[in-house]
N, C-alpha and C positions, 0 to 999 in steps of 0.2 A: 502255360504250365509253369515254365520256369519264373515269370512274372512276377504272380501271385505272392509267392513266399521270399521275394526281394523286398514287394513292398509290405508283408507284416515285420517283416525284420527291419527298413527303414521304422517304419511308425513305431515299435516298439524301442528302437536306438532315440529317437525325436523324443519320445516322450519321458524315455527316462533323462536323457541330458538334459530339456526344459522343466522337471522337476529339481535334479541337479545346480542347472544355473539359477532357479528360483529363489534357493535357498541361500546363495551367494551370492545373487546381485543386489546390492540397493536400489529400490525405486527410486526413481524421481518424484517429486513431487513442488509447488508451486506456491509461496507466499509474497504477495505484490497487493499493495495498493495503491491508487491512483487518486490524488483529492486535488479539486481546484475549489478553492474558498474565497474566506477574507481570514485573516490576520485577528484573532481577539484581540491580544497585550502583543505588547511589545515583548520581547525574545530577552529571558532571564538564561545567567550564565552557572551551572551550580557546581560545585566539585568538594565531592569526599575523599576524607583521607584517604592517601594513599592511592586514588583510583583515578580516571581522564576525568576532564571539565566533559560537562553537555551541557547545550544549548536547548532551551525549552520554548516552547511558545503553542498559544492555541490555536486554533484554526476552526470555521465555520463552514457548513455546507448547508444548501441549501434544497430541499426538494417542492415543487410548487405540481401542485394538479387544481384541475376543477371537477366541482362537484356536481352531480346533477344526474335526472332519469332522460334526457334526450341523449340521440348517439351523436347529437353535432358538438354537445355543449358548451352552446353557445351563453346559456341562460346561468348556468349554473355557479356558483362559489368559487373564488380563485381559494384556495387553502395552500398553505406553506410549515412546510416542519424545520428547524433548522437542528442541526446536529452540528455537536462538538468533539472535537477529536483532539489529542495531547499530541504535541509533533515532540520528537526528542531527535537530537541529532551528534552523534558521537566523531563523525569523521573529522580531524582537524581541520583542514581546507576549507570547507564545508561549515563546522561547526563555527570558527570565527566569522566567515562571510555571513552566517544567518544571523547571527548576532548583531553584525555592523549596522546590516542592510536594509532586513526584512522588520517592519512597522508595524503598529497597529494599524488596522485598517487596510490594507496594503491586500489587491490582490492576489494569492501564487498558486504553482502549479506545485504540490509535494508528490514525487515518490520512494516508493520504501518498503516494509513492510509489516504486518503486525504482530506484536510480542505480547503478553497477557503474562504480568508478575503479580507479587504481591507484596506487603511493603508493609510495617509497623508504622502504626500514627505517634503522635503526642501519648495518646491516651492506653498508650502500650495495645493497638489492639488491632489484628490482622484486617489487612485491607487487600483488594484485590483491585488491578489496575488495567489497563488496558492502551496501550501507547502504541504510536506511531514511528518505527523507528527511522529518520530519514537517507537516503540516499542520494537524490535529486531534489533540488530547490530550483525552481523557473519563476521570476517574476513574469507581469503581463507583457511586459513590452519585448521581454524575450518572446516569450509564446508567440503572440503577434509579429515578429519577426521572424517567425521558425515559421511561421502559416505565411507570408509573404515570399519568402524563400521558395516552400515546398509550390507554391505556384505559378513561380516563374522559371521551375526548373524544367526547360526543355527537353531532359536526355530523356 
């Protein structure tokens, strides 16, 4: 008897203060990307008035499947698409090391996350961009070093 009407008075207090806190909390939410490539060019340095240098450089990925109607596919077409992605990277530390280090050709591990601007050309005319902003640079022998690590760590 007494119950009942404690718990419509909880649920009705729950529900209005998760309306309440709804409207006041910020989400979280999650921008992360993850690329292991090659290195197109070598890593250009560029800097606008008045604003920080960044270092720029391309990077490659690669995705491979086979093709075919069997489910072993064995038989079938190796096919490869490779994708290009714009690394940009602003942190000083960072920024000069990618510049010194990172080569063309050169395997690495970037992460970061992605920014979509847009940007006037030559030809005075809007263009739309798509960049990688960096946070993490791992060459191979790091990564490989970090994989040798994590498997001889007994704890």
């Amino acid at each position: 008897m007494f119950r009942r009407p404690v718990l419509q008075v909880f649920h009705q207090f729950v529900r209005r203060e998760s309306e309440i806190a709804s409207s006041l909390v910020l989400e979280r939410s999650l921008n992360r990307v993850q690329l292991l490539g090659r290195v197109g060019q070598d890593p250009v340095m560029r800097q606008v008035e008045g604003k920080n240098p960044v270092t720029i450089f391309s990077l490659a990925t690669n995705e491979m499947w086979r093709s075919g109607e069997s489910e072993a596919y064995q038989m079938g077409d190796v096919s490869q698409k490779t994708t290009w992605h714009r690394i940009s990277v602003f942190r000083p530390g960072l920024r000069d090391v990618a510049y010194q280090y990172v080569k063309k050709g050169s395997r690495i591990y970037v992460e970061g996350k992605v920014d979509y601007g847009e940007y006037t050309d030559k030809n005075n005319v809007r263009r739309q961009a798509t960049t990688i902003i960096a946070a993490a640079i791992l060459d191979h022998e790091t990564i490989f070093s970090m994989e040798d690590r994590r498997s001889w760590d007994l704890r």
